[in-house]
N, C-alpha and C positions, 0 to 999 in steps of 0.2 A: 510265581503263578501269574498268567497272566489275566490281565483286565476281561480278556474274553470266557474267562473259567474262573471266575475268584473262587476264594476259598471261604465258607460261613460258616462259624461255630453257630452252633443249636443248643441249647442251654437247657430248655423243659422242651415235653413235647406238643408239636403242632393236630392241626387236623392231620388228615393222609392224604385229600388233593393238593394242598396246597404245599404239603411236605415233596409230593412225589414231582410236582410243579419244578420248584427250587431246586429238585433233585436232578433236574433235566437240563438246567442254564448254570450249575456252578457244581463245585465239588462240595458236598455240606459234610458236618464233622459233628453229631452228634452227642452228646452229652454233658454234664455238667463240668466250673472250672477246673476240678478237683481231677477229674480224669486224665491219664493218659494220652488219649487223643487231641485231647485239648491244649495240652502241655505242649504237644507235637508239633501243632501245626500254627500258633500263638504268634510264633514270629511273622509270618503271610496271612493272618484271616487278615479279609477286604470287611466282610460283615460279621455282627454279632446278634444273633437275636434271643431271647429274653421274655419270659410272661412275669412272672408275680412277686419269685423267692429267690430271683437272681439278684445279687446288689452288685451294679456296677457304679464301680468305685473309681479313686485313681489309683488304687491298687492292682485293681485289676488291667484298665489304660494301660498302666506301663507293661504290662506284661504284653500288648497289642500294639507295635510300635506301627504296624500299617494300618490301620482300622480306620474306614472312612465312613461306615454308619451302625447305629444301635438302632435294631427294631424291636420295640414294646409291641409285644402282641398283647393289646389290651388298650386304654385308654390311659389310664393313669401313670404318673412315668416317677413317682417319688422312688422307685427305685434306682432311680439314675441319677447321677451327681449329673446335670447339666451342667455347671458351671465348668468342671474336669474337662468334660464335652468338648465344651467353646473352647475352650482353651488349646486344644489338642487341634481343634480344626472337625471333630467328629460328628458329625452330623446325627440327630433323631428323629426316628419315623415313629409313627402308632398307627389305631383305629378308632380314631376317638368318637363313629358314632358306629361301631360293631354289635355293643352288647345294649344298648338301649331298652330296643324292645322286650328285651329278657329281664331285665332287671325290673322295667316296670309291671312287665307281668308280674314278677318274682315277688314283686309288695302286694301288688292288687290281691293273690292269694294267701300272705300275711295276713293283710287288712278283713280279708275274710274267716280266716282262722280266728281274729282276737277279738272282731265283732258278729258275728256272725256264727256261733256255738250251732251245732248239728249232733247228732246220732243216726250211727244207721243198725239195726236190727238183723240179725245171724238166724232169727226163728220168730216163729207165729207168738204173738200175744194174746192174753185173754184182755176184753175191755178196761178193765180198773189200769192194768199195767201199762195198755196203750193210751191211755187217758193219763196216767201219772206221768209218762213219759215228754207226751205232748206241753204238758203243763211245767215239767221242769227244765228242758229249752225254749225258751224266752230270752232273744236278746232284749238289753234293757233299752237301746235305741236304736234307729234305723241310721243309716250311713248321711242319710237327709239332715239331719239333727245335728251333725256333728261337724266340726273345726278342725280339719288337714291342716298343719304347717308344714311347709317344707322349704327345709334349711339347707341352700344352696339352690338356684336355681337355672344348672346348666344344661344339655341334653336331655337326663334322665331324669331331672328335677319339672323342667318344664314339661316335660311330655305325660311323666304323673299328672301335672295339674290338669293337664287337659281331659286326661282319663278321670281321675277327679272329678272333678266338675262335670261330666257327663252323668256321674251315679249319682250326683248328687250334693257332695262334699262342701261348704264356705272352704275357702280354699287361699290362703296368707303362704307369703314366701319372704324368705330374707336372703340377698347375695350382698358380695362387696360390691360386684361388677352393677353398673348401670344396664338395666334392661327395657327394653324400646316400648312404649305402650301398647306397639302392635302383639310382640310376643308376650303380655302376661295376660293376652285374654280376661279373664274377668277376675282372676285371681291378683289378689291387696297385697303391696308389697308394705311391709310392717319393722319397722327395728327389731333386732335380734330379741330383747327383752320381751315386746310384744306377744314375739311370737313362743314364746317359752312360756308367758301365761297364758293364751288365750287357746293355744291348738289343745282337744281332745287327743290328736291323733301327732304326734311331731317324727315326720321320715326324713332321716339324715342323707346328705346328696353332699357335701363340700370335698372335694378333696384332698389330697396327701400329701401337699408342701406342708415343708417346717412349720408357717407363721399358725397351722391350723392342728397343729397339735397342742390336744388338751380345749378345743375352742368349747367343746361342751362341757364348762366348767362345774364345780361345784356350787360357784355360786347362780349360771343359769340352770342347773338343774335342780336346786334350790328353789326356782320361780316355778317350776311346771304343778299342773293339778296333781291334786292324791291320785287321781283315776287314771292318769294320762298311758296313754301304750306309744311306746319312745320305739322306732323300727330305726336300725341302722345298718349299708346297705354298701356305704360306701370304704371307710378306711377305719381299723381300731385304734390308731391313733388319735383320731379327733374327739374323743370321749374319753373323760377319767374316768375310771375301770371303780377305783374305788368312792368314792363320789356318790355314783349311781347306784352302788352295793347299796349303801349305809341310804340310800331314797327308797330304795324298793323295802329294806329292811322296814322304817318306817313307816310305808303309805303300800299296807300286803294288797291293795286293790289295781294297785297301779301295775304295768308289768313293760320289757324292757323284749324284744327279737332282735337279736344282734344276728347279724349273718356272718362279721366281721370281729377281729380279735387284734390286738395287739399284745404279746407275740400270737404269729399263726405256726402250730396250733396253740390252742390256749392251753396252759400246763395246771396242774391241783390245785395250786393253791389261789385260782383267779378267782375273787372272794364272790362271784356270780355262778359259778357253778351249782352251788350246792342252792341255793336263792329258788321257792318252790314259782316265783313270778318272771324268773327270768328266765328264755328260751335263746340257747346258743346251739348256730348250724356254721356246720362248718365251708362259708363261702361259697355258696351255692350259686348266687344268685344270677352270675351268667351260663350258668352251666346247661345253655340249650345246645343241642350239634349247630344248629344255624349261627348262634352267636360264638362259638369257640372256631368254626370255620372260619367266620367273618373276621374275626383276630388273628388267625393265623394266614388270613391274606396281605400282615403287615410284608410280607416276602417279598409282594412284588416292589415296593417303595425302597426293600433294602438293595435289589437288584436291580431299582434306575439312579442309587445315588451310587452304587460300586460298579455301573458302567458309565458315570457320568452323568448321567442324566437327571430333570426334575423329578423330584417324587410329588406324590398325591398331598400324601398329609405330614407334613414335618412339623415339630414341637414350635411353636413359635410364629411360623407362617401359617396356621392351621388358616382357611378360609372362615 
């Protein structure tokens, strides 16, 4: 195949401009690795691209002896052995600020859901009933009152606080990374521990290398209030599954909105399902058309490193 038509395995699916795009500068191949097609054309894909449930491995590598880039249509790349990567010479693209705004949306309406209790009425009431009504929605505090932590504070971390902080929120973050004092606006960067006791509200943002599996331990989950609403948002690896059961089991006020699971999906016996405080969706939280588009415009990066060229955003050189 040549450089001017390479060939691109398709692994999950994309948008349809950005699929029909790709479809117009290379031959693209459709489906997951298991498939036939895939099998087929293995030995010439130039590109590989990839969202969430693909693991590229060095199992898979070797099956690609010409492969010169992997595009994560998405931000997060722990599906990818990097290190296989380097090794190989294979270059990785993403979109690491595609789904931002969705995801922060995606909590702001959490935060509303856990604080912020509502009814809405299907028929006319008589007085006594719309007076008992009115009186039994009462949230206990206003969003004002309350202690946002947010644990990691990169793209979607930081653009929370900003939102944050406009309703109202104190607003504490903890990252590894050094952050400039111009980006943390007014939000207090705090130790981890800190921020495990003091936030009302603690929104998970770290993501899905190794070193961050399990970082929401038992023993920081351990430190959080009886009350606390724990939203996680980003990877189910980074939270012990069991841990947080036997927290909510103990402290039934407190309650737990995972968007994320480790495995996805989550199966019976994840001791959170049955848990009357804890609410499991199933990874929704980029799931706008604009943010799944914007991820699947990883295409054009996979198509300027398999004609040679620089791409926009590769794993490591990100600007």
């Amino acid at each position: 195949m040549s450089m001017n038509n390479p060939i691109i395995l398709v692994c999950e699916p994309l948008a349809q401009a950005p699929m029909a795009w790709l479809k117009g500068v290379s031959r693209v191949i459709e489906g997951g690795c298991a498939c036939n097609d895939f099998a087929a054309n293995a030995q010439d894909a130039t590109g590989l691209v990839v969202r969430t449930y693909t693991n590229v491995d060095r199992a898979l590598l070797e099956r690609l002896p010409n492969l010169k880039v992997v595009g994560r249509a998405g931000v997060g790349v722990d599906n990818i052995d990097l290190d296989a990567c380097a090794a190989r010479g294979v270059r990785v693209v993403h979109t690491p600020d595609a789904n931002t705004q969705a995801v922060v949306e995606y909590v702001v309406c959490l935060l509303g859901d856990a604080l912020r209790p509502r009814v809405f009425l299907d028929h006319a009431l008589p007085l006594d009933q719309w007076e008992n009504a009115r009186s039994e929605i009462v949230a206990s505090r206003q969003m004002s009152e309350l202690t946002l932590g947010i644990l990691g504070y990169g793209r979607v971390g930081s653009r929370l606080a900003e939102v944050a902080q406009a309703i109202g929120f104190r607003v504490l973050f903890n990252d590894l990374l050094n952050v400039t004092p111009a980006h943390t606006s007014s939000a207090i960067r705090v130790d981890a521990a800190t921020l495990f006791r003091e936030s009302d509200v603690l929104s998970i943002h770290i993501d899905g290398r190794p070193s961050n599996r399990d970082f929401v331990s038992a023993s920081m989950i351990g430190l959080m209030r009886s009350d606390v609403v724990v939203i996680n948002t980003s990877r189910g690896m980074v939270l012990q599954t069991e841990a947080l059961a036997l927290f909510l089991q103990a402290n039934p006020i407190a309650r737990a909105i995972l968007d994320v699971h480790d495995p996805e999906p989550f199966t019976a016996d994840n001791p959170l399902v049955k848990l009357p405080n804890a609410f499991l969706a199933p990874h929704l939280a980029s799931r706008t058309e604009t943010a799944m588009t914007n991820m699947s415009w990883v295409v054009r990066d996979v198509i300027e490193v398999a004609m040679g060229r620089k791409p926009k955003f590769e794993v490591g050189l990100d600007a």
